[in-house]
N, CA, C and O atoms as CSV, one atom per row, in Angstrom:
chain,resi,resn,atom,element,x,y,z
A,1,UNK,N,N,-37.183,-158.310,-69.529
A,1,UNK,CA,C,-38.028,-158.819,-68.468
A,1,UNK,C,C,-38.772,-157.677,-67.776
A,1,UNK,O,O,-39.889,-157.887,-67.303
A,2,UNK,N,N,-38.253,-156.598,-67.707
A,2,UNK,CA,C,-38.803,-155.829,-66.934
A,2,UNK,C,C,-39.551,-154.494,-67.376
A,2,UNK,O,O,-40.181,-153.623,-66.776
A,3,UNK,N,N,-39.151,-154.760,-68.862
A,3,UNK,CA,C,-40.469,-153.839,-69.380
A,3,UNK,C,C,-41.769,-154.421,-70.029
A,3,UNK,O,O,-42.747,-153.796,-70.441
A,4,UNK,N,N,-41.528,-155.857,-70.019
A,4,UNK,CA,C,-42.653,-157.026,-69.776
A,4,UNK,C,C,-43.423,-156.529,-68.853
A,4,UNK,O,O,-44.475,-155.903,-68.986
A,5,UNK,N,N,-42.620,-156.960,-67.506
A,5,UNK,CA,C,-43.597,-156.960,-66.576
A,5,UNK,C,C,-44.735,-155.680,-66.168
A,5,UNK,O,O,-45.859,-155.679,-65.667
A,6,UNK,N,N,-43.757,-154.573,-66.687
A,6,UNK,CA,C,-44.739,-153.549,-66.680
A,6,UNK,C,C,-45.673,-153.415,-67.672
A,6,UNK,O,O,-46.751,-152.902,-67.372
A,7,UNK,N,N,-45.508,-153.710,-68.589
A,7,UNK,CA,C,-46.785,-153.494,-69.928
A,7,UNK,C,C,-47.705,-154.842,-68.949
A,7,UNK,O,O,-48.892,-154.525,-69.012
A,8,UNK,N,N,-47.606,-155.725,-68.393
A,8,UNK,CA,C,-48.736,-156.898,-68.192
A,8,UNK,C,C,-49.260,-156.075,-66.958
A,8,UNK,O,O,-50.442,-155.877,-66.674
A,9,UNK,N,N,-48.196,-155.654,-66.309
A,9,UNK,CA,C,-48.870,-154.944,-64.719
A,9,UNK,C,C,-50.290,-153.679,-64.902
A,9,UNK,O,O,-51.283,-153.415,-64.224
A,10,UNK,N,N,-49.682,-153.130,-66.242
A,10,UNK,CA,C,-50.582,-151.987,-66.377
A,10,UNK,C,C,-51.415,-152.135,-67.237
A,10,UNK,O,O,-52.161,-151.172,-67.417
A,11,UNK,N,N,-51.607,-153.290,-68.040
A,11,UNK,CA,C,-52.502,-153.929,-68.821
A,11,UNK,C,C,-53.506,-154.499,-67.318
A,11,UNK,O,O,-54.610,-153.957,-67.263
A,12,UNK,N,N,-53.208,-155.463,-66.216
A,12,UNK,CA,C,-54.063,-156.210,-65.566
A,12,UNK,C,C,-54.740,-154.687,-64.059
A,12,UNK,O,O,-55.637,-154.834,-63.228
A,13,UNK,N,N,-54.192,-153.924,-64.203
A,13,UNK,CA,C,-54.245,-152.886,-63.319
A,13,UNK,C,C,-53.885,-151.326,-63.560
A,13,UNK,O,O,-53.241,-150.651,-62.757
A,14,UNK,N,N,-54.338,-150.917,-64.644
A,14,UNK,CA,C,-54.579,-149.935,-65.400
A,14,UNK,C,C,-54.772,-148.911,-64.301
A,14,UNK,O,O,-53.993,-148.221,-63.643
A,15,UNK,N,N,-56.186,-149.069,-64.340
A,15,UNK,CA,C,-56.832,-147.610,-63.398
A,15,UNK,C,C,-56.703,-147.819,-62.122
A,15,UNK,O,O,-57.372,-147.036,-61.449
A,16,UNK,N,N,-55.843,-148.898,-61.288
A,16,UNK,CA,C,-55.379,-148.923,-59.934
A,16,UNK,C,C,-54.021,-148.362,-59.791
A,16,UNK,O,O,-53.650,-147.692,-58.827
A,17,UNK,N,N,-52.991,-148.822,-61.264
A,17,UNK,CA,C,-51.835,-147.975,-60.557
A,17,UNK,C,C,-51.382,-146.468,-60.825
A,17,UNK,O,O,-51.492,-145.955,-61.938
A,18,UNK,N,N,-50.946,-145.904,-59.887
A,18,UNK,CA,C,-50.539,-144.025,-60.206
A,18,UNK,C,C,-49.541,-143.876,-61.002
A,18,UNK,O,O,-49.584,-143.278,-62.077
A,19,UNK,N,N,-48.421,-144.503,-60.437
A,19,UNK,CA,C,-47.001,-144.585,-60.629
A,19,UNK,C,C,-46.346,-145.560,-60.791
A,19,UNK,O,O,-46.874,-146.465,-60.144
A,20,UNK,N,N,-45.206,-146.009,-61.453
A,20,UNK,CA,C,-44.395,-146.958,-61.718
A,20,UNK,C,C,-43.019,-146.034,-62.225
A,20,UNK,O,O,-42.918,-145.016,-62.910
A,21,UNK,N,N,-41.870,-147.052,-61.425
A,21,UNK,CA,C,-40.611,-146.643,-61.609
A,21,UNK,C,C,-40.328,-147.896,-62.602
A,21,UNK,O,O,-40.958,-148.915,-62.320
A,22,UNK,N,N,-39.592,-147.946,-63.561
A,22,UNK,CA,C,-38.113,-149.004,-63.829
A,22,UNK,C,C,-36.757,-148.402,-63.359
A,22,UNK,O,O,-36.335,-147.411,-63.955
A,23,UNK,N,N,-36.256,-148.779,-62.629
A,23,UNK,CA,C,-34.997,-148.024,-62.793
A,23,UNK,C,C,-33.586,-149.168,-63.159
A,23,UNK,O,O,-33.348,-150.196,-62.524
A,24,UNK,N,N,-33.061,-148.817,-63.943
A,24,UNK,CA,C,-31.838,-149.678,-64.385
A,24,UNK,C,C,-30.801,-150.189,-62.908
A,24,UNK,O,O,-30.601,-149.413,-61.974
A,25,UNK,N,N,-30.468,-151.033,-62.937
A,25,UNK,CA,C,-29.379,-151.774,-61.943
A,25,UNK,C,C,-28.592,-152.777,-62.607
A,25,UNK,O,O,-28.996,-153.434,-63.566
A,26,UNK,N,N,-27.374,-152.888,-62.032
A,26,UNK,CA,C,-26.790,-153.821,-62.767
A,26,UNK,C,C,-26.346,-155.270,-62.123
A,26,UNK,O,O,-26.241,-155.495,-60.917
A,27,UNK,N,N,-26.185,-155.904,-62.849
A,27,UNK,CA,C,-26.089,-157.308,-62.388
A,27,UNK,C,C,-27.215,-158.594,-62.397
A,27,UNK,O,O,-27.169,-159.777,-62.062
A,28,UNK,N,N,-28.097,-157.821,-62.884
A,28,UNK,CA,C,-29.427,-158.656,-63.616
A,28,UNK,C,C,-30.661,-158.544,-62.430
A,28,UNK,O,O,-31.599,-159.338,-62.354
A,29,UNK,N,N,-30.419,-157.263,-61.438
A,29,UNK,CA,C,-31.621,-156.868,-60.404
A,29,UNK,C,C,-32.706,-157.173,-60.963
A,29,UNK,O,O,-32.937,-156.952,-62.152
A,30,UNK,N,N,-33.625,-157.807,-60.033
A,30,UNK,CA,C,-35.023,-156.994,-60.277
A,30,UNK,C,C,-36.088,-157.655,-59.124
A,30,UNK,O,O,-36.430,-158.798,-58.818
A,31,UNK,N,N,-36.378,-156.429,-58.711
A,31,UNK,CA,C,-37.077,-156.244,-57.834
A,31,UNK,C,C,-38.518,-155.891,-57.715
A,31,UNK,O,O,-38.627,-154.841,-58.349
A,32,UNK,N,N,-39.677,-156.220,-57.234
A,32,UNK,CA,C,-41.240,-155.724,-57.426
A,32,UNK,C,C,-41.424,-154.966,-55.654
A,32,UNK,O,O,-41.418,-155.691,-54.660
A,33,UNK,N,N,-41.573,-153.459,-55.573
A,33,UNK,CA,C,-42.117,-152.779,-54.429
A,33,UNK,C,C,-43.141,-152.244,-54.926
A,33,UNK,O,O,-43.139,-151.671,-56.015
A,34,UNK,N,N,-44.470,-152.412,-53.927
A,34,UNK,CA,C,-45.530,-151.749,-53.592
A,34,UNK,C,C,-46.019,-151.330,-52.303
A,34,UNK,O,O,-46.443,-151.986,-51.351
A,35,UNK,N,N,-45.832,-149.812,-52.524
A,35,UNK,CA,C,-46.123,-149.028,-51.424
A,35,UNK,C,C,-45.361,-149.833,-50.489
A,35,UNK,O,O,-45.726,-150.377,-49.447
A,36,UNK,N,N,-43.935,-149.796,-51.215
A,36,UNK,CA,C,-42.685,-149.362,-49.910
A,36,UNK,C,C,-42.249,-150.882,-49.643
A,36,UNK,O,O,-41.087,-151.204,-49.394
A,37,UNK,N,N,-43.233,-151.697,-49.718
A,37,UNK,CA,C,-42.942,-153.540,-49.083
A,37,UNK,C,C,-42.516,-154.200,-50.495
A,37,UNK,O,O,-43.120,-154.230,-51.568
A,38,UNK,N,N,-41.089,-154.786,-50.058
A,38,UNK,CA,C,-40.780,-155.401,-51.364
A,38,UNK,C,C,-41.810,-157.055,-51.370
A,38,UNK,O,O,-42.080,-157.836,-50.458
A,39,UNK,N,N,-42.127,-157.050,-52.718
A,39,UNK,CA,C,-42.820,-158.073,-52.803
A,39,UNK,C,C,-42.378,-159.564,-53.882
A,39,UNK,O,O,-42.861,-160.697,-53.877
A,40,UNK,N,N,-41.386,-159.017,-54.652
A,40,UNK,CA,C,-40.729,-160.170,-55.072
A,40,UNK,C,C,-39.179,-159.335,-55.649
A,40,UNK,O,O,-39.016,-158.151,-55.947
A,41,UNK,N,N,-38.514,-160.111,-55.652
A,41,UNK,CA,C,-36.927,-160.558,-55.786
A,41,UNK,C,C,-36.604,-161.618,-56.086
A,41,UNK,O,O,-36.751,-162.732,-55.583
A,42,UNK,N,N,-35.767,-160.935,-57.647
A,42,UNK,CA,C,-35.140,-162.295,-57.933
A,42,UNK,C,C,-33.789,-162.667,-57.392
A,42,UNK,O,O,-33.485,-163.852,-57.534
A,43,UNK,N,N,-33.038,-161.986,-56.879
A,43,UNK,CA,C,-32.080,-162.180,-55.748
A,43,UNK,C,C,-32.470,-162.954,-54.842
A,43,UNK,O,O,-31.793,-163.980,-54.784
A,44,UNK,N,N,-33.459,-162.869,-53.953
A,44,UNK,CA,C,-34.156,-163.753,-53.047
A,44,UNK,C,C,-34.643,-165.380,-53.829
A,44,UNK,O,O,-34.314,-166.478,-53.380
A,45,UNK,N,N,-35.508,-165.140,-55.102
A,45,UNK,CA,C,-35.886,-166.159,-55.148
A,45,UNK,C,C,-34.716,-167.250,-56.097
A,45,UNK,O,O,-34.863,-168.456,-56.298
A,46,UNK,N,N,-33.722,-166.482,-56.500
A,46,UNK,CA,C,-32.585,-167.083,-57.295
A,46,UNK,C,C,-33.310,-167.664,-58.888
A,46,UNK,O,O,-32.834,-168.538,-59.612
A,47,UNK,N,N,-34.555,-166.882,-59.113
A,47,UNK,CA,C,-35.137,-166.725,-60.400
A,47,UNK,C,C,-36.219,-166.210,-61.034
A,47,UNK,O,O,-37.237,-166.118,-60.347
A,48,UNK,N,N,-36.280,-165.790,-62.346
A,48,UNK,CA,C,-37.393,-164.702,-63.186
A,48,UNK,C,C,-38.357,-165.558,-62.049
A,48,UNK,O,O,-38.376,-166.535,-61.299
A,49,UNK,N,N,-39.313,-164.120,-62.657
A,49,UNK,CA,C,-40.849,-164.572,-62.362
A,49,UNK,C,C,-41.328,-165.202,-62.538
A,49,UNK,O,O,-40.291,-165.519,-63.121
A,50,UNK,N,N,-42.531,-166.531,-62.833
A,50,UNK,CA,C,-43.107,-167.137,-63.519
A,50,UNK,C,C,-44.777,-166.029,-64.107
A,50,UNK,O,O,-45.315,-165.021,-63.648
A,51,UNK,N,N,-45.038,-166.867,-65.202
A,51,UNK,CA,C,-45.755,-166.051,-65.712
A,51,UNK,C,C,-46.912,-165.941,-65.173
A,51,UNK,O,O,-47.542,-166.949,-64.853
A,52,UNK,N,N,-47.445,-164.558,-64.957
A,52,UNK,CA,C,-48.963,-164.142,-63.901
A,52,UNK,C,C,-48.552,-164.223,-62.151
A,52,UNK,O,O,-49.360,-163.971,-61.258
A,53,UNK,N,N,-47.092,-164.641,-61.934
A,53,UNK,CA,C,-46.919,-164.624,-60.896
A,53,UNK,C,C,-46.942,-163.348,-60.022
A,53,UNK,O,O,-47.337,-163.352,-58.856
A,54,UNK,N,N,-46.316,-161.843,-60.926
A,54,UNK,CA,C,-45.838,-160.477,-60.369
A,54,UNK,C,C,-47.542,-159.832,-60.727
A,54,UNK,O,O,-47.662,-158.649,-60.409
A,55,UNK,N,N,-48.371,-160.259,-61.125
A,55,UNK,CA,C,-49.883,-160.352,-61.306
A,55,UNK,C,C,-50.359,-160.453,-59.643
A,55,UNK,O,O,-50.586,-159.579,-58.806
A,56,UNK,N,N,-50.394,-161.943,-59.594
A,56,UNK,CA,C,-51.043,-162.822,-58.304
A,56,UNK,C,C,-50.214,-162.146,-57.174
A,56,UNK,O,O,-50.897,-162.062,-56.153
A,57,UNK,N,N,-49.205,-161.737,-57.057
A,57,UNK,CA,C,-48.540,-160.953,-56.245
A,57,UNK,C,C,-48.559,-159.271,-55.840
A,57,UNK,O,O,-48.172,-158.735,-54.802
A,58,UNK,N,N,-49.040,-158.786,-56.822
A,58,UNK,CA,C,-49.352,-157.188,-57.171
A,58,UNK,C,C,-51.592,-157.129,-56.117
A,58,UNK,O,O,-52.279,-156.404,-55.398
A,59,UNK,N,N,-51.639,-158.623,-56.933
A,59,UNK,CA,C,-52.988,-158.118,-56.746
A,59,UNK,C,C,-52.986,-158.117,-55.228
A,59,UNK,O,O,-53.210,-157.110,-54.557
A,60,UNK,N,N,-52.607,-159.818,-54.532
A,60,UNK,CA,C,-52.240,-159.992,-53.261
A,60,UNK,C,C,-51.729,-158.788,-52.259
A,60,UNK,O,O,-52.091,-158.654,-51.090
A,61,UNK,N,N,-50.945,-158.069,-52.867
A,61,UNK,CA,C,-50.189,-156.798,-51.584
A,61,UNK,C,C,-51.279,-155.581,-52.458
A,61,UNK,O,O,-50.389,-154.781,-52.746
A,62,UNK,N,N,-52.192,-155.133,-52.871
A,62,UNK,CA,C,-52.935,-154.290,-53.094
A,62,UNK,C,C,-54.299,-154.860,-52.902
A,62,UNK,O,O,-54.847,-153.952,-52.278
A,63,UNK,N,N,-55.094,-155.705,-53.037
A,63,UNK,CA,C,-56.701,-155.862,-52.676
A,63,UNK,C,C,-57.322,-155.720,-54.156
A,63,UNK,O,O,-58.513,-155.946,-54.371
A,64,UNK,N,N,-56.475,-155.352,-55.089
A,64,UNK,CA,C,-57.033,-155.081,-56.907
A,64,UNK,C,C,-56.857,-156.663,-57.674
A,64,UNK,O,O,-55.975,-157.500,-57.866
A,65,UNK,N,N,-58.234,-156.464,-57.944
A,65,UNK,CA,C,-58.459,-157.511,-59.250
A,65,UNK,C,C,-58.135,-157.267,-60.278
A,65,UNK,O,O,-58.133,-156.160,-60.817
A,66,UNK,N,N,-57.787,-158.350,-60.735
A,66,UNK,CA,C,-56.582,-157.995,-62.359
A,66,UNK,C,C,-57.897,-158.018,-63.499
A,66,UNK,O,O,-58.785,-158.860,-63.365
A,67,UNK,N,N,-57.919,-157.352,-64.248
A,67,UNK,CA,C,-58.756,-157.195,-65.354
A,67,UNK,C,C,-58.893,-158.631,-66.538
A,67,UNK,O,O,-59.504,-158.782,-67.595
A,68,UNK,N,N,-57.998,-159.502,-65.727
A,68,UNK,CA,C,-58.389,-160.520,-66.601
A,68,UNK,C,C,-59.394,-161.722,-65.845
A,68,UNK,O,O,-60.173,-162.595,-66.230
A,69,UNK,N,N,-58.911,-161.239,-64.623
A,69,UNK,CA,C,-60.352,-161.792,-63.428
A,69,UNK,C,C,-61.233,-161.327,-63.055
A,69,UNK,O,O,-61.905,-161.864,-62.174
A,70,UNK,N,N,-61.644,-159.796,-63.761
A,70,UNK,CA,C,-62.617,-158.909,-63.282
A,70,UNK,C,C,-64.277,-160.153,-64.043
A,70,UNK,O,O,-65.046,-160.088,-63.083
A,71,UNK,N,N,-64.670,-160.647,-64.630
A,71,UNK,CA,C,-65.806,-161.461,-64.894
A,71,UNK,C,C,-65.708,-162.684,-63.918
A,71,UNK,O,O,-66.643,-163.377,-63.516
A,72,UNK,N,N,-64.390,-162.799,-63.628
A,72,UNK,CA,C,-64.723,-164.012,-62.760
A,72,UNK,C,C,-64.865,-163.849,-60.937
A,72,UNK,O,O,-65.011,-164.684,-60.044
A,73,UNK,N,N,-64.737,-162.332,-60.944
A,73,UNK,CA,C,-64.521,-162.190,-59.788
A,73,UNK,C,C,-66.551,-161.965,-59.101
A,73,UNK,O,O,-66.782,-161.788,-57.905
């Protein structure tokens, strides 16, 4: 799941992001922070992401259009 989410994150936001951590945790963590504000948890939400959701959420707490909405934007 979570090296998914990064190949789609840096596929839809390439030349917006600097840095990206994965870091391993156990117990089936996973967490999305940008610039410091957590923005999704599956602890919180008691499940995976849905798909384009950590997208619509990335773009939402940054102001970046995802490259698959850049023509429609």
């Amino acid at each position: 799941m979570a090296a998914r989410a990064a190949e789609d994150l840096f596929t839809e936001f390439k030349s917006g992001i600097e840095s990206m951590k994965l870091i391993a945790a156990g117990g089936g963590r996973f967490e999305v922070v940008v610039d410091g504000d957590l923005i999704y948890s599956k602890a919180e939400t008691g499940r995976h992401a849905e798909e384009g959701e950590l997208v619509r959420l990335v773009a939402e707490a940054t102001g970046m259009v995802p490259k698959s909405m850049e023509a429609v934007a």
